[in-house]
C-alpha positions in Angstrom: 0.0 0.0 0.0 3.3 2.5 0.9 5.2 0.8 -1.6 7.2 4.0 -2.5 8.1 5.4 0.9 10.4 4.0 3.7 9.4 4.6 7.0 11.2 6.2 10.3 9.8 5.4 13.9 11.9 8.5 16.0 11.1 7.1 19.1 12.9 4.8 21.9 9.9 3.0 23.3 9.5 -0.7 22.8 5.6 -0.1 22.7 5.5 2.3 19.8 7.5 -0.7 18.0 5.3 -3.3 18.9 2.1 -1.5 17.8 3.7 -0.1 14.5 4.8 -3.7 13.7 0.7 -4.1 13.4 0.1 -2.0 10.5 2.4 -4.6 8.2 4.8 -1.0 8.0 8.5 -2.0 7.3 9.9 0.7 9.1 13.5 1.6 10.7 13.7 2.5 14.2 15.6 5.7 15.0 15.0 7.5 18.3 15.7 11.3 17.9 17.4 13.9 20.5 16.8 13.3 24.1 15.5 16.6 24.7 13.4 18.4 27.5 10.1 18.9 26.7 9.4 22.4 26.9 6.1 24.2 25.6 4.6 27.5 26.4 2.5 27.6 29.2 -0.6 29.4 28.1 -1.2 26.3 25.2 -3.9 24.3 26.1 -3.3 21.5 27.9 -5.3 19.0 25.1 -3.1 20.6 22.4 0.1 19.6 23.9 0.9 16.3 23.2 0.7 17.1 19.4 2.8 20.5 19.8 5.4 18.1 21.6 5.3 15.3 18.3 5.8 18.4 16.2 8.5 19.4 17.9 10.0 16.1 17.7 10.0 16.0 13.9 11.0 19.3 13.2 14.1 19.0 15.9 15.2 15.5 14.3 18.7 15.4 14.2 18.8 14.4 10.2 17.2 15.4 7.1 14.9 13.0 5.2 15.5 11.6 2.8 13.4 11.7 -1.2 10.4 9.1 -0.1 11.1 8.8 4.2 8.2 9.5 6.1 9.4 10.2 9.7 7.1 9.3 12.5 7.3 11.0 16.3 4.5 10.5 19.0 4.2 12.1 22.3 1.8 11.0 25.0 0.5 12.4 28.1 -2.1 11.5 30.7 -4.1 14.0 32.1 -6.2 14.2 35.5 -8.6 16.9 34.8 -6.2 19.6 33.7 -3.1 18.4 35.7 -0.6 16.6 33.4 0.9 13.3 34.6 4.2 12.5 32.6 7.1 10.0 33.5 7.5 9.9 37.4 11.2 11.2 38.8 11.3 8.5 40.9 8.9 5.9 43.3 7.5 8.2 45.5 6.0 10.0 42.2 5.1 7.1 40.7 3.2 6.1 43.7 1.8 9.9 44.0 0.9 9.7 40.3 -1.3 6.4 40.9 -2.7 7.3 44.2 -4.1 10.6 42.4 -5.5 8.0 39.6 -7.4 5.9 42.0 -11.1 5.6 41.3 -11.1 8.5 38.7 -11.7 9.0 35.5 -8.5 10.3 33.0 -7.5 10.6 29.8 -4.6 9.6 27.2 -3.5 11.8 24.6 -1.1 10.8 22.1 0.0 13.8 19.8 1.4 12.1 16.0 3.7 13.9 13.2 4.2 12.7 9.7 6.7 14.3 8.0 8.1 14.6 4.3 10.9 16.3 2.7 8.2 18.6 2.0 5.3 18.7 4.5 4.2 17.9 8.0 0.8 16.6 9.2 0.0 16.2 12.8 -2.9 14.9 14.7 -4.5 13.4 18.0 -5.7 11.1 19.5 -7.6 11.0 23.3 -9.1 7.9 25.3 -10.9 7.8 28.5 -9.4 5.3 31.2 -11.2 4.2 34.7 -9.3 2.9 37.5 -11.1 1.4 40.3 -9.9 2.6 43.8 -6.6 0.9 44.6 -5.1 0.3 47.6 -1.5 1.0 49.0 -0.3 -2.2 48.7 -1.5 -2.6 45.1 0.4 0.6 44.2 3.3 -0.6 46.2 3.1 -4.2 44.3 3.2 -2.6 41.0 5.9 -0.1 41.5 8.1 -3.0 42.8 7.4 -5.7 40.3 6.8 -3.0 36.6 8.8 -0.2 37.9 7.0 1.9 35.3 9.5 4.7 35.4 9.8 5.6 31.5 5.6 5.8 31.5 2.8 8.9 31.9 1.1 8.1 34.4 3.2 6.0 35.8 1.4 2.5 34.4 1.4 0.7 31.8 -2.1 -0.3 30.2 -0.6 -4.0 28.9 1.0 -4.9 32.7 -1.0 -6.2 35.8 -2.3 -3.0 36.9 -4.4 -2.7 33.6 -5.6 -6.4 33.9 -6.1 -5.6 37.8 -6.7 -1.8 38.0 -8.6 -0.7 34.9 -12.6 -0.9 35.0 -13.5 0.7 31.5 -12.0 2.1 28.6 -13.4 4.6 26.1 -11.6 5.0 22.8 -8.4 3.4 21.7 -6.7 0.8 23.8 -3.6 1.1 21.7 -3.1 4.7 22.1 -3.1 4.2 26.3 -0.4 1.9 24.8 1.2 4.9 23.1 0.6 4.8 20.1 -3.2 5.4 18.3 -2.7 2.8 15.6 -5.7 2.4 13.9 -6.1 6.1 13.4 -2.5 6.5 12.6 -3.3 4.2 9.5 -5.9 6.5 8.7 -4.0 9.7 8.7 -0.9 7.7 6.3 -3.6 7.0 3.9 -4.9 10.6 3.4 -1.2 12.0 4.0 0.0 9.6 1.6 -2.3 8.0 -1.3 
């Protein structure tokens, strides 16, 4: 279907792989700049995860080349307006959680596709509910997952989504990190 474009995933995470992999994409894996992610703080909170994957692709640390679509994600979980990114350490991690417990938040994954020639970014949000959980569940996870290099500090795919998570409203895959299904969408009309 992309027979005349090669595909780069600029990202680190073993997720974003996995769910790219799906889509039948041969693809080269080349994680970008470690940078701090910085954004004005008047943008909405909703529009940041897409600013972020922009940012991404316009800082990658190459040129494209004729026929290279480059691919960057960014996601965030918010609690109400609060955003929740990768915990510093355990006692975030367990903060993050604790603030999670029996409430409603959501996912955002921001996407850029980029060209020599043009960029196209979207988003992509999904409603997760955690039942209550206790200390020692909190405690369990952090121990066992260690989900330092997550938002939200949890993984949808580990125990704590099999144990924690009552409901889910939108796309599974983009709690994952990565809104596959829509992504597929957005190459087609980018692309064909």
């Amino acid at each position: 279907m992309f027979e005349n474009y090669t595909f780069t995933l600029a990202s680190a995470s073993p997720r974003r792989r996995e769910l790219l992999k799906g889509l039948d994409i041969e693809f080269t894996v080349e994680p970008g700049k470690d940078e701090r992610e910085a954004y004005s703080a008047d943008l909405p909170h909703y529009a940041i995860p897409e600013f972020l994957a922009r940012h991404k692709s316009e800082t990658f640390h190459r040129s494209l080349e004729p026929g290279e679509v480059l691919i960057t994600a960014d996601t965030l979980v918010f609690l109400d307006e609060q955003i929740l990114g990768k915990p510093r350490d355990r006692e975030d991690a367990a903060a993050m959680l604790s603030a999670l417990s029996g409430r409603t938040h959501t996912v955002t994954t921001g996407v850029a596709l980029r060209t020599l020639d043009r960029i196209h970014t979207f988003s992509d949000t999904t409603e997760v509910d955690f039942k209550p959980l206790t200390e020692a569940e909190i405690d369990y996870y952090i121990e066992k997952y260690r989900p330092y290099d997550k938002a939200g500090a949890y993984g949808v795919q580990e125990w704590i989504g099999f144990t924690g998570i009552t409901a889910i409203r939108g796309s599974y895959f983009n709690v994952m990190g990565l809104p596959v299904q829509r992504l597929y969408t957005e190459l087609c009309g980018f692309l064909c």
